[in-house]
mmCIF entry with sequence, helices, sheets and N, C-alpha, C, O atoms, coordinates in Angstrom:
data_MODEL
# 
_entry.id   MODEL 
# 
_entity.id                         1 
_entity.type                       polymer 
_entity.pdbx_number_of_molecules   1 
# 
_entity_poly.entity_id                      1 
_entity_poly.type                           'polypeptide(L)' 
_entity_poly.nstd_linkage                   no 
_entity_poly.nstd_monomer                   no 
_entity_poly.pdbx_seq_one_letter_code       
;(UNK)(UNK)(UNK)(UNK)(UNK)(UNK)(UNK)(UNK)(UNK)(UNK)(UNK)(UNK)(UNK)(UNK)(UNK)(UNK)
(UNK)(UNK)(UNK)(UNK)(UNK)(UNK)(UNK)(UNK)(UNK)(UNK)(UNK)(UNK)(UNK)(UNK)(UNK)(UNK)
(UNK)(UNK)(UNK)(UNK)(UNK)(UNK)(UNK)(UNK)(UNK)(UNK)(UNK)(UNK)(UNK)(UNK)(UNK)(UNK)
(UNK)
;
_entity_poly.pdbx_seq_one_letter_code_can   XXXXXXXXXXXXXXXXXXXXXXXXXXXXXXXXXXXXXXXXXXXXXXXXX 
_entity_poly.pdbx_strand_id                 A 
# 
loop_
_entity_poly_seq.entity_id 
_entity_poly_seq.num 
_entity_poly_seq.mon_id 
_entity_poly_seq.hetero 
1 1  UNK n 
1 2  UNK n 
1 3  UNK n 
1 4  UNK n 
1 5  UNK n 
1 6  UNK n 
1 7  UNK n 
1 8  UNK n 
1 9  UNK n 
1 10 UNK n 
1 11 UNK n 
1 12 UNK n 
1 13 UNK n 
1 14 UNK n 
1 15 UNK n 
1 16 UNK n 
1 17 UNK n 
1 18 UNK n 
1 19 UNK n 
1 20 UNK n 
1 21 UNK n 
1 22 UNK n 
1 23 UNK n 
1 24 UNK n 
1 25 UNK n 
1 26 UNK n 
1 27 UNK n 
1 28 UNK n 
1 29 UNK n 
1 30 UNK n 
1 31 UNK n 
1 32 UNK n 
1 33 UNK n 
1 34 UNK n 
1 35 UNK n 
1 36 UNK n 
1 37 UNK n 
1 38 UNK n 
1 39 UNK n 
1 40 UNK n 
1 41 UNK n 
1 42 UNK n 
1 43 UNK n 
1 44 UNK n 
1 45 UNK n 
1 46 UNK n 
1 47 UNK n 
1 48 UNK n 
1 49 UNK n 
# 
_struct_asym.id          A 
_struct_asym.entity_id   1 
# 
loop_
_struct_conf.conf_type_id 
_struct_conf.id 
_struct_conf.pdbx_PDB_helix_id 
_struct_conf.beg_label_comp_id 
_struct_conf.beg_label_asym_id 
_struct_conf.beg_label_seq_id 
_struct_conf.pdbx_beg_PDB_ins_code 
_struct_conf.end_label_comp_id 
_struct_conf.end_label_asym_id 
_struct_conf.end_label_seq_id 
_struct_conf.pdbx_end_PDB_ins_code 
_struct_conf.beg_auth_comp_id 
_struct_conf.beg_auth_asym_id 
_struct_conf.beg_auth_seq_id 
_struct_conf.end_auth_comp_id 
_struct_conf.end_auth_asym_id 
_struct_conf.end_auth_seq_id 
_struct_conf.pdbx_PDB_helix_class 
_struct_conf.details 
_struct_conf.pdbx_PDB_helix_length 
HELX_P HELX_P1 AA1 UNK A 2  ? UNK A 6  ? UNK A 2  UNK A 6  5 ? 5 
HELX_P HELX_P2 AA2 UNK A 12 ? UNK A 18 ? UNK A 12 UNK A 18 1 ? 7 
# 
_struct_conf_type.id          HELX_P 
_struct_conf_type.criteria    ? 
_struct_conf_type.reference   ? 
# 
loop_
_atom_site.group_PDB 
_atom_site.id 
_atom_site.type_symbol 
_atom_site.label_atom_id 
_atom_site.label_alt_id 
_atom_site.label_comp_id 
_atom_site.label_asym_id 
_atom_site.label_entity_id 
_atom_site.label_seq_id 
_atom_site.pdbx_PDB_ins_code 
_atom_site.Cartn_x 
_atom_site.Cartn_y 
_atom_site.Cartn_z 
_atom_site.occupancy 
_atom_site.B_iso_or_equiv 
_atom_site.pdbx_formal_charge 
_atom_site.auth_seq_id 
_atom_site.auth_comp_id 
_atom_site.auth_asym_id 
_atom_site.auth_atom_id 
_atom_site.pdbx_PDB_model_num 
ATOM 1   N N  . UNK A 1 1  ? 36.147 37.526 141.261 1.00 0.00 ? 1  UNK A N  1 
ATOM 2   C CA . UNK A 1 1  ? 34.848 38.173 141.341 1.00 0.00 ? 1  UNK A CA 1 
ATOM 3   C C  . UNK A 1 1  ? 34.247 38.392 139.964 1.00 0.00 ? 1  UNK A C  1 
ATOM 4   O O  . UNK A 1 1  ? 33.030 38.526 139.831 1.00 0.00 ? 1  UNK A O  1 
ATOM 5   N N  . UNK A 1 2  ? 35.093 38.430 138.931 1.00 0.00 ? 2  UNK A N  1 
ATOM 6   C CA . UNK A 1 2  ? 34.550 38.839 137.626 1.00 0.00 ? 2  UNK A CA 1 
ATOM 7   C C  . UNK A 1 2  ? 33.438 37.354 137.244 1.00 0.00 ? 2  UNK A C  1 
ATOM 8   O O  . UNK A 1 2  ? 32.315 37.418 136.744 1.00 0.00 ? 2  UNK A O  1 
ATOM 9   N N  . UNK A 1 3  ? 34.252 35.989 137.703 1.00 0.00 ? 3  UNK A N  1 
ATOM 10  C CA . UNK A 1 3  ? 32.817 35.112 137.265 1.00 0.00 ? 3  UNK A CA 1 
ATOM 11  C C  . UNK A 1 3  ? 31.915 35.191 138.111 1.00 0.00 ? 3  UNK A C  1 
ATOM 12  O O  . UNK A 1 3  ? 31.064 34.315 137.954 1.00 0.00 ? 3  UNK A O  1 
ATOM 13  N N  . UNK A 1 4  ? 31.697 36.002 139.112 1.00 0.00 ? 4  UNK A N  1 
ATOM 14  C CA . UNK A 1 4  ? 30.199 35.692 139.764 1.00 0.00 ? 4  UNK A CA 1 
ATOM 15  C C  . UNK A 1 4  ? 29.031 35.820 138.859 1.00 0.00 ? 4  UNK A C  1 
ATOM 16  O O  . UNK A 1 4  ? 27.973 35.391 139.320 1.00 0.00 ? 4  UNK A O  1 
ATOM 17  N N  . UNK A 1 5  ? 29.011 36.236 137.873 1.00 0.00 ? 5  UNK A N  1 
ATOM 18  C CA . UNK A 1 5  ? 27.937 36.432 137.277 1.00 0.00 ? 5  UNK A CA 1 
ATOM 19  C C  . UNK A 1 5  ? 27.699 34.962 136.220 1.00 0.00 ? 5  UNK A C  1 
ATOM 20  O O  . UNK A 1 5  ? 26.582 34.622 135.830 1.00 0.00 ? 5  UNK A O  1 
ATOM 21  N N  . UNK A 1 6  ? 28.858 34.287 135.909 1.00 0.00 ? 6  UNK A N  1 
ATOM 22  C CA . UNK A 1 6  ? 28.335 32.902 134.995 1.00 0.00 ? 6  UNK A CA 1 
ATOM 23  C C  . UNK A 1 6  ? 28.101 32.287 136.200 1.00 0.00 ? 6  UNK A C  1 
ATOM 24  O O  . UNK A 1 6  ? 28.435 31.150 135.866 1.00 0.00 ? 6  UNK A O  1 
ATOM 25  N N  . UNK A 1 7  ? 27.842 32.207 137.121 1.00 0.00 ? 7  UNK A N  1 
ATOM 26  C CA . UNK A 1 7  ? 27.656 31.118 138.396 1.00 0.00 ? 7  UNK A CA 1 
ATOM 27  C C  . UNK A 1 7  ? 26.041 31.655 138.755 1.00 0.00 ? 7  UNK A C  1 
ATOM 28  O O  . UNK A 1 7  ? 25.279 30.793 139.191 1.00 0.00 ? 7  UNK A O  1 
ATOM 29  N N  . UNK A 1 8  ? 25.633 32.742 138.620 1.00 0.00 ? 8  UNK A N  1 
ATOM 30  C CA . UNK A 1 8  ? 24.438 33.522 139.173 1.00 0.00 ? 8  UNK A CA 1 
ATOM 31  C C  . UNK A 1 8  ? 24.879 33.584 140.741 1.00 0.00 ? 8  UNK A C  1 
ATOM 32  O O  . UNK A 1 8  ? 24.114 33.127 141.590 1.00 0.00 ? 8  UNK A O  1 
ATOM 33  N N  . UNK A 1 9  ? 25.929 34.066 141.046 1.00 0.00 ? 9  UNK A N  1 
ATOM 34  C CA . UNK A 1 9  ? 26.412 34.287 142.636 1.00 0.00 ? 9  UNK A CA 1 
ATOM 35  C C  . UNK A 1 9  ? 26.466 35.448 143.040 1.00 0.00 ? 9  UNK A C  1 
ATOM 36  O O  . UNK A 1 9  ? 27.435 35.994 142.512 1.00 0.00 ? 9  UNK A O  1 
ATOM 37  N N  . UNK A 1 10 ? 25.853 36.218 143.801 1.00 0.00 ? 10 UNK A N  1 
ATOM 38  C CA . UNK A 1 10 ? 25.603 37.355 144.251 1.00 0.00 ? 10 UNK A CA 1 
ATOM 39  C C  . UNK A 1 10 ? 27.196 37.879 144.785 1.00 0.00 ? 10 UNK A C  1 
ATOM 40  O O  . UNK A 1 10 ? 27.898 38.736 144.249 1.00 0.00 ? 10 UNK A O  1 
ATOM 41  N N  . UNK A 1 11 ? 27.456 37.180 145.838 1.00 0.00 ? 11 UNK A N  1 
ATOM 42  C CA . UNK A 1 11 ? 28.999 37.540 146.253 1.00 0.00 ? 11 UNK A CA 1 
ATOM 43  C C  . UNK A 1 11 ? 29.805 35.631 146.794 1.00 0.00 ? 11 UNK A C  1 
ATOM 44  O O  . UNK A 1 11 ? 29.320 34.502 146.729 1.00 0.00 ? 11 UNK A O  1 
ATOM 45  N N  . UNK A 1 12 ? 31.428 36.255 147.372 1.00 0.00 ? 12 UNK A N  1 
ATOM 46  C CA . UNK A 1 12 ? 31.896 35.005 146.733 1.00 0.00 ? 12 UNK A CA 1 
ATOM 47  C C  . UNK A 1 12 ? 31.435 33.987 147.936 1.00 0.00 ? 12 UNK A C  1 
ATOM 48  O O  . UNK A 1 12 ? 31.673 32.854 147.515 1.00 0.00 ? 12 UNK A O  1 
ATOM 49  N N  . UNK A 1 13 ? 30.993 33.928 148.979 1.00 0.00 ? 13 UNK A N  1 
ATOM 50  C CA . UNK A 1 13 ? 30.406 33.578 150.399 1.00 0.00 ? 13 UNK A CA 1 
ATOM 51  C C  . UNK A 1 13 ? 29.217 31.902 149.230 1.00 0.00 ? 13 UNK A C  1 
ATOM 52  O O  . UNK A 1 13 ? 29.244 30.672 149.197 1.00 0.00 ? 13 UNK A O  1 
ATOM 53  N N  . UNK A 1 14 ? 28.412 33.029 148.545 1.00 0.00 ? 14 UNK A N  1 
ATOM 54  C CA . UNK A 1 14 ? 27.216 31.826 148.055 1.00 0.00 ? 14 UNK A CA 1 
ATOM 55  C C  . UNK A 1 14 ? 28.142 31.684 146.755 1.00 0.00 ? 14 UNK A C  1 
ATOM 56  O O  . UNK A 1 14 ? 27.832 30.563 146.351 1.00 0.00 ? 14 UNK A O  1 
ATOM 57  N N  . UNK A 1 15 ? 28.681 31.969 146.261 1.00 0.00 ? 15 UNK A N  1 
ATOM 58  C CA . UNK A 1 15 ? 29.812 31.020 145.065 1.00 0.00 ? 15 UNK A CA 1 
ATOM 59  C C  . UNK A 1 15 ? 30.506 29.824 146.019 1.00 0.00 ? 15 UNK A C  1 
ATOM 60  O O  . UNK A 1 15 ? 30.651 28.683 145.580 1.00 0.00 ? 15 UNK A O  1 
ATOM 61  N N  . UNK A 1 16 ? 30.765 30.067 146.867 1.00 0.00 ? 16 UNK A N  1 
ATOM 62  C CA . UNK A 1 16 ? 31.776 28.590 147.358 1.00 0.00 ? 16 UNK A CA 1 
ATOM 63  C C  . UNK A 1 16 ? 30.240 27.823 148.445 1.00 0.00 ? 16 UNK A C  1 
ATOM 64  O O  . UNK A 1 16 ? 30.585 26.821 149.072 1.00 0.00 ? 16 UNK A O  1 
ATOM 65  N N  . UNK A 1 17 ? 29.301 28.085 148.566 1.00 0.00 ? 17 UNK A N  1 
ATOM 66  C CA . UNK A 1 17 ? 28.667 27.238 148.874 1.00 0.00 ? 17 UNK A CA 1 
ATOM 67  C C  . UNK A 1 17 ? 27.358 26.447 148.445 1.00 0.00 ? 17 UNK A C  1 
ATOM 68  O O  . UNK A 1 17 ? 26.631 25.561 148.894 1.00 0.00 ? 17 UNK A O  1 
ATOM 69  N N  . UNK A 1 18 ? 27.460 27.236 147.359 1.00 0.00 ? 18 UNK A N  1 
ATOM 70  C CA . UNK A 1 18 ? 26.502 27.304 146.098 1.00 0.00 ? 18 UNK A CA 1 
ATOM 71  C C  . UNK A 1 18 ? 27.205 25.933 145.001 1.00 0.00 ? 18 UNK A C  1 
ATOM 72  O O  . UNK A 1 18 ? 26.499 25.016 144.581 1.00 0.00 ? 18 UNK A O  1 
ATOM 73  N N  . UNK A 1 19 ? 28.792 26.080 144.676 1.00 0.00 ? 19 UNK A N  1 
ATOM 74  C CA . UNK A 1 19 ? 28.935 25.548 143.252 1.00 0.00 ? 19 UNK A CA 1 
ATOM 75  C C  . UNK A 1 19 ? 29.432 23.918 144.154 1.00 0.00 ? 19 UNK A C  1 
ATOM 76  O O  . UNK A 1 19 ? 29.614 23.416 145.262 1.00 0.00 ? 19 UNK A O  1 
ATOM 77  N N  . UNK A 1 20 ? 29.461 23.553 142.043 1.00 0.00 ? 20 UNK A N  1 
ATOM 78  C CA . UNK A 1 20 ? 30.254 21.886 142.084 1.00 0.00 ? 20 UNK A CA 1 
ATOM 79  C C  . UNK A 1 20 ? 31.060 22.121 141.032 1.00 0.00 ? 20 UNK A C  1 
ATOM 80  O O  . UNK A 1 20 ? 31.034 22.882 140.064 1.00 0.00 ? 20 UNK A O  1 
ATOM 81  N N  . UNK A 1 21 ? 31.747 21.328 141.426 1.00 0.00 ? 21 UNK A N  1 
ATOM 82  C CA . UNK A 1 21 ? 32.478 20.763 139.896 1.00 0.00 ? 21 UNK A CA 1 
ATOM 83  C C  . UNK A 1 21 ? 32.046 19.938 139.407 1.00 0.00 ? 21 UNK A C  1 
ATOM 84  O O  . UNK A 1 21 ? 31.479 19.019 139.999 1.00 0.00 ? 21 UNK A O  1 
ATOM 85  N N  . UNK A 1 22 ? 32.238 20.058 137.737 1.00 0.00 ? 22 UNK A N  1 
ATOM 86  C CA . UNK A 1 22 ? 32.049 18.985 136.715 1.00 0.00 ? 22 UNK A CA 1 
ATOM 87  C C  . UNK A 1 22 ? 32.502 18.352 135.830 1.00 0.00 ? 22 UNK A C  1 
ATOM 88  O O  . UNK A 1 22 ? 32.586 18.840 134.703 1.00 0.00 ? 22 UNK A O  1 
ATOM 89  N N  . UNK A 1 23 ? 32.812 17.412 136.040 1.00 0.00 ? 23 UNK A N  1 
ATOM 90  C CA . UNK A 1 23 ? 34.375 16.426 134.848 1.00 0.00 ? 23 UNK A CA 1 
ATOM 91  C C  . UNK A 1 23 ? 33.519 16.522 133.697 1.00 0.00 ? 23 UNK A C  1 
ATOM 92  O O  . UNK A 1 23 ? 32.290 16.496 133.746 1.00 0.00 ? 23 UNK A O  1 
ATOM 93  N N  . UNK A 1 24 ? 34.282 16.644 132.564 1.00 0.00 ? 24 UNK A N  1 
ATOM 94  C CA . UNK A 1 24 ? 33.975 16.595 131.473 1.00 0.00 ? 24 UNK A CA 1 
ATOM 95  C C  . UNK A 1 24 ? 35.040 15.841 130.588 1.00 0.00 ? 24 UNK A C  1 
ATOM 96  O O  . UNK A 1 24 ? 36.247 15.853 130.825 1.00 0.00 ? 24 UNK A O  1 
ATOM 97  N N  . UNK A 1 25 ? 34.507 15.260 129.658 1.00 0.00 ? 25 UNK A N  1 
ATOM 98  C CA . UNK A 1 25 ? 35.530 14.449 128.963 1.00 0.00 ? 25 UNK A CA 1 
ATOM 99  C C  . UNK A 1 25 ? 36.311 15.199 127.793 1.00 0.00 ? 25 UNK A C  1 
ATOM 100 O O  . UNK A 1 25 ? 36.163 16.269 127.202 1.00 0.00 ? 25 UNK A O  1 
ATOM 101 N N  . UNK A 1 26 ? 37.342 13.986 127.728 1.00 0.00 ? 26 UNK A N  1 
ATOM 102 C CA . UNK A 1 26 ? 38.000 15.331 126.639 1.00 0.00 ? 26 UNK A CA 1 
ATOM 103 C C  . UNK A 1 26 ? 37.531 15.367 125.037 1.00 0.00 ? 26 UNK A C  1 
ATOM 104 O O  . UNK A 1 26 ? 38.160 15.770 124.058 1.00 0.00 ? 26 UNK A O  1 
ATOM 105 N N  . UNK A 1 27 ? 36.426 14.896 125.118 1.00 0.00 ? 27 UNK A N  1 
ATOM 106 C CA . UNK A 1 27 ? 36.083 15.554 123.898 1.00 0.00 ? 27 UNK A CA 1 
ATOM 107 C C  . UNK A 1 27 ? 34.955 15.910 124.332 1.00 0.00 ? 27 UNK A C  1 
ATOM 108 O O  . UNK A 1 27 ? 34.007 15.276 123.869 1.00 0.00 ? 27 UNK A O  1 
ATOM 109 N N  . UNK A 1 28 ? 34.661 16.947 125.282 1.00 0.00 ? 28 UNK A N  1 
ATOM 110 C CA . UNK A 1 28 ? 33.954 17.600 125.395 1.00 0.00 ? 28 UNK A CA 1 
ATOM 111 C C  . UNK A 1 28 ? 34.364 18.703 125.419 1.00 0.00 ? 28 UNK A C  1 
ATOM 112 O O  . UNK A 1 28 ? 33.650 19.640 125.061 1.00 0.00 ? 28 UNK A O  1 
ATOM 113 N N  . UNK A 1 29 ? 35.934 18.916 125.953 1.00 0.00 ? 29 UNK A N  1 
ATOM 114 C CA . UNK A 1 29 ? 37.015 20.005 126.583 1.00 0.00 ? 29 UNK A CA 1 
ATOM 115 C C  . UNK A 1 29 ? 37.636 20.113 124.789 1.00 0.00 ? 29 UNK A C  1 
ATOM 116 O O  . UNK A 1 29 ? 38.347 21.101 124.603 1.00 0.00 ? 29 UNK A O  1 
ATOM 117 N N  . UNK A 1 30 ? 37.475 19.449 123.880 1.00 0.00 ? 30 UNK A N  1 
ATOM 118 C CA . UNK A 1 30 ? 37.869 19.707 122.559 1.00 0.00 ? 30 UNK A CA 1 
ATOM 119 C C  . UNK A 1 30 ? 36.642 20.435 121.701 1.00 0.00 ? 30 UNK A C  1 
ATOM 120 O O  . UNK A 1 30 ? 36.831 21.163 120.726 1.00 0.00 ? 30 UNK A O  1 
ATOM 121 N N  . UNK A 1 31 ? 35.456 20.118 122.216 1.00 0.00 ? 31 UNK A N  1 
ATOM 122 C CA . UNK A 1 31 ? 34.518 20.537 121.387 1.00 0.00 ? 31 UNK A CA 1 
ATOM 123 C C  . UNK A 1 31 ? 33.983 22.266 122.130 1.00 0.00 ? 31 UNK A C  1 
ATOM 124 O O  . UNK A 1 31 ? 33.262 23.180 121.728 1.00 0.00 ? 31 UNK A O  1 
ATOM 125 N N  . UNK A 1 32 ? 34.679 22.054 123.180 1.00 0.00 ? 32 UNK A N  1 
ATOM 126 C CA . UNK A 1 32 ? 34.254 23.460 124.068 1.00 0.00 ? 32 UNK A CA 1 
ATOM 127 C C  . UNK A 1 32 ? 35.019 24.577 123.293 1.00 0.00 ? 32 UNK A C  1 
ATOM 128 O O  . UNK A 1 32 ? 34.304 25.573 123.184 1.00 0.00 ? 32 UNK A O  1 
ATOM 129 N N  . UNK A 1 33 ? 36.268 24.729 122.713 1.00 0.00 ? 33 UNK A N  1 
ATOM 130 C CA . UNK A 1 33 ? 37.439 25.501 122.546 1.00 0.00 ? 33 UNK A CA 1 
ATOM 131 C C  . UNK A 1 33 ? 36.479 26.210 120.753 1.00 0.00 ? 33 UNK A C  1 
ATOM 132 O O  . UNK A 1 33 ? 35.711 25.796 119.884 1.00 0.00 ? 33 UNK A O  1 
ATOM 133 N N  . UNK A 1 34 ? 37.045 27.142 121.035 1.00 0.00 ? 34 UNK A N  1 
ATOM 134 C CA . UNK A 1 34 ? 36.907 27.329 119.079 1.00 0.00 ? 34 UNK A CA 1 
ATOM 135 C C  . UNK A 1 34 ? 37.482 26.436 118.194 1.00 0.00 ? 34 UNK A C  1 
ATOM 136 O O  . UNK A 1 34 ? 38.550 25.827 118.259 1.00 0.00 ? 34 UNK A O  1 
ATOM 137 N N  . UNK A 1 35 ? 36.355 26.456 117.113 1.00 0.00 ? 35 UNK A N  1 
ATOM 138 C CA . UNK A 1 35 ? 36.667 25.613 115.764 1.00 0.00 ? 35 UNK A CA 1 
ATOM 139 C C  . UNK A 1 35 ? 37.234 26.556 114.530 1.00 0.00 ? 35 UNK A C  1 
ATOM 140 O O  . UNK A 1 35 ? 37.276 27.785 114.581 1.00 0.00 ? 35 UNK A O  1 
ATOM 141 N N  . UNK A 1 36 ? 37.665 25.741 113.402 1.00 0.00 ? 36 UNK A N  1 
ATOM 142 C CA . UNK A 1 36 ? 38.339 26.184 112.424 1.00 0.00 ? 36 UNK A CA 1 
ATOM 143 C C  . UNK A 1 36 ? 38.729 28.122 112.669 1.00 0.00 ? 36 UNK A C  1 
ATOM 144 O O  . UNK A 1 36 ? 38.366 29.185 112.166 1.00 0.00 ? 36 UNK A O  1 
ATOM 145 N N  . UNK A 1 37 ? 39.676 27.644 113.762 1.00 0.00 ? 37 UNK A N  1 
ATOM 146 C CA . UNK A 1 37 ? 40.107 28.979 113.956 1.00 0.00 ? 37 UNK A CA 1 
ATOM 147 C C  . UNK A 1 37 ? 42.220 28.604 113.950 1.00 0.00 ? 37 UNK A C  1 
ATOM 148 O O  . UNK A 1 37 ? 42.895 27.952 114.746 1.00 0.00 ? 37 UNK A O  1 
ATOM 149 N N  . UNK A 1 38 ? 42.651 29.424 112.608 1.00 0.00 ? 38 UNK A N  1 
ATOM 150 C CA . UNK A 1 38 ? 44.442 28.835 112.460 1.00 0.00 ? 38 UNK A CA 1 
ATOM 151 C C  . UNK A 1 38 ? 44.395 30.549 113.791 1.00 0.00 ? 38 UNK A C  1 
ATOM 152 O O  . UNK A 1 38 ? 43.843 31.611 114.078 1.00 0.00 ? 38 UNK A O  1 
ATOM 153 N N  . UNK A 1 39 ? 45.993 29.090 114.258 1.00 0.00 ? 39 UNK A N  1 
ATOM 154 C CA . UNK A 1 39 ? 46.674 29.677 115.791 1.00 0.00 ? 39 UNK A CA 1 
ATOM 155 C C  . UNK A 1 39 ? 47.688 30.075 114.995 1.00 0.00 ? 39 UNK A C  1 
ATOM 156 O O  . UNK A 1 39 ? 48.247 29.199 114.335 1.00 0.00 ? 39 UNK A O  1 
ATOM 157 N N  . UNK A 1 40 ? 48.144 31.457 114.882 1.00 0.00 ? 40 UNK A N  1 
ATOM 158 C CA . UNK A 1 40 ? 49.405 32.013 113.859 1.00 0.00 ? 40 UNK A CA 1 
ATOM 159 C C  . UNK A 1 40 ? 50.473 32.073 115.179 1.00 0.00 ? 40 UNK A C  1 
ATOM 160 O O  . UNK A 1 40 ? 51.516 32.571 114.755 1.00 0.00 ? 40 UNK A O  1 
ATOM 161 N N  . UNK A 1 41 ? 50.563 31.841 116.216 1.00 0.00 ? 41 UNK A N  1 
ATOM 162 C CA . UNK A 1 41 ? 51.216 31.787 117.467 1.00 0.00 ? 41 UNK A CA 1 
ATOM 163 C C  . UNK A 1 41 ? 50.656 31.340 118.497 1.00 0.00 ? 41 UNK A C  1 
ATOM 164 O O  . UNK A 1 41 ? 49.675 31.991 118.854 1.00 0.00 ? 41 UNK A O  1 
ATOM 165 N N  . UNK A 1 42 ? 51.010 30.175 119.307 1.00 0.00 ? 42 UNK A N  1 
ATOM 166 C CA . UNK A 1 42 ? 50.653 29.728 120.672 1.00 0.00 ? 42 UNK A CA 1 
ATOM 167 C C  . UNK A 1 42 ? 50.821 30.022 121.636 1.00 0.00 ? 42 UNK A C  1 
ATOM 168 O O  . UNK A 1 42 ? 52.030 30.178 121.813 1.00 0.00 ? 42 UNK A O  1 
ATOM 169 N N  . UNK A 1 43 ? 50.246 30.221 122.497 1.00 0.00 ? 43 UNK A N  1 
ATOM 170 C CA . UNK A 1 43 ? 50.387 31.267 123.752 1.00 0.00 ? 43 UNK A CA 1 
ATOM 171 C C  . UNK A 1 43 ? 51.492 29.943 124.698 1.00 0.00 ? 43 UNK A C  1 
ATOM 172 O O  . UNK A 1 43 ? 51.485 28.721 124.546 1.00 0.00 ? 43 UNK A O  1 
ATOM 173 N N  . UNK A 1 44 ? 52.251 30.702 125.544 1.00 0.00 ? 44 UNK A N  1 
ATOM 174 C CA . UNK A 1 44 ? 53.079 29.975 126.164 1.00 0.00 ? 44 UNK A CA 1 
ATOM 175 C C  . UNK A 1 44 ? 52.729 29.492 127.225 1.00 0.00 ? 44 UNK A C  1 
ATOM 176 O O  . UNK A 1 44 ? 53.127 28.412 127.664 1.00 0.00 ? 44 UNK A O  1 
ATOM 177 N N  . UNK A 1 45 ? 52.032 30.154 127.698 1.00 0.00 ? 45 UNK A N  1 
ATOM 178 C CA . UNK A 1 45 ? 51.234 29.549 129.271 1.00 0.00 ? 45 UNK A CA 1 
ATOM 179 C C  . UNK A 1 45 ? 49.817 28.334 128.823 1.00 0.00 ? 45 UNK A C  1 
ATOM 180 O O  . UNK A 1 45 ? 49.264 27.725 129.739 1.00 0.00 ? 45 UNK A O  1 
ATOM 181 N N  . UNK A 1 46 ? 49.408 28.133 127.452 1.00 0.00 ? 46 UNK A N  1 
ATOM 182 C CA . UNK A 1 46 ? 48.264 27.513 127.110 1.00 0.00 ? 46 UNK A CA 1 
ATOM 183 C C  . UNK A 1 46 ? 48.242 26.531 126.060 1.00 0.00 ? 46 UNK A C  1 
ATOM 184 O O  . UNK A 1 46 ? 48.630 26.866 124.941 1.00 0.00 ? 46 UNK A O  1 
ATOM 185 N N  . UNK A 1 47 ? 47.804 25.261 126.297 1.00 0.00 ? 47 UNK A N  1 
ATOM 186 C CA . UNK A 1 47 ? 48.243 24.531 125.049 1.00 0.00 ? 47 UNK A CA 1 
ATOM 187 C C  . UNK A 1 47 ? 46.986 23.606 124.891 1.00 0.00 ? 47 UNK A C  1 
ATOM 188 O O  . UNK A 1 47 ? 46.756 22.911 125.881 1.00 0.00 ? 47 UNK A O  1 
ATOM 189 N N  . UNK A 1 48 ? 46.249 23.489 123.974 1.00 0.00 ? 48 UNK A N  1 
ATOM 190 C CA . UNK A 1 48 ? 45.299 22.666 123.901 1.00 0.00 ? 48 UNK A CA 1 
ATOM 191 C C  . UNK A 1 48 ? 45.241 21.485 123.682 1.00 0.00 ? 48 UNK A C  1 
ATOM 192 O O  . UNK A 1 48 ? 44.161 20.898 123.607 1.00 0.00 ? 48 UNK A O  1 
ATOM 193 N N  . UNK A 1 49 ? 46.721 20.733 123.493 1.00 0.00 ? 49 UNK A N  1 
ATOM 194 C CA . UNK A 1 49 ? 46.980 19.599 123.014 1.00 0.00 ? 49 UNK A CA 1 
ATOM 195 C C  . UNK A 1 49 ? 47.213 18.823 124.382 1.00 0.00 ? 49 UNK A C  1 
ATOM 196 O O  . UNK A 1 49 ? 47.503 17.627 124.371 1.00 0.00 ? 49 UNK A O  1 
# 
């Protein structure tokens, strides 16, 4: 429920009949992430590589 609001979805009923998905390439999924930002530890559940 917390993204209804980046979707503009009132409740989750018009979120699932409202959205799409959208492939994006991976350098789009590289250019999406933060830049010149040093990782002093990598999260274990997340890997950008």
């Amino acid at each position: 429920r917390a993204g209804l609001g980046y979707c503009g979805a009132k409740n989750i009923t018009s979120l699932q009949d409202n959205s799409q998905f959208i492939r994006i390439t991976s350098a789009s999924m590289k250019e999406s992430h933060p830049h010149d930002v040093m990782i002093s530890r990598e999260a274990p559940n997340y890997s950008i590589r």
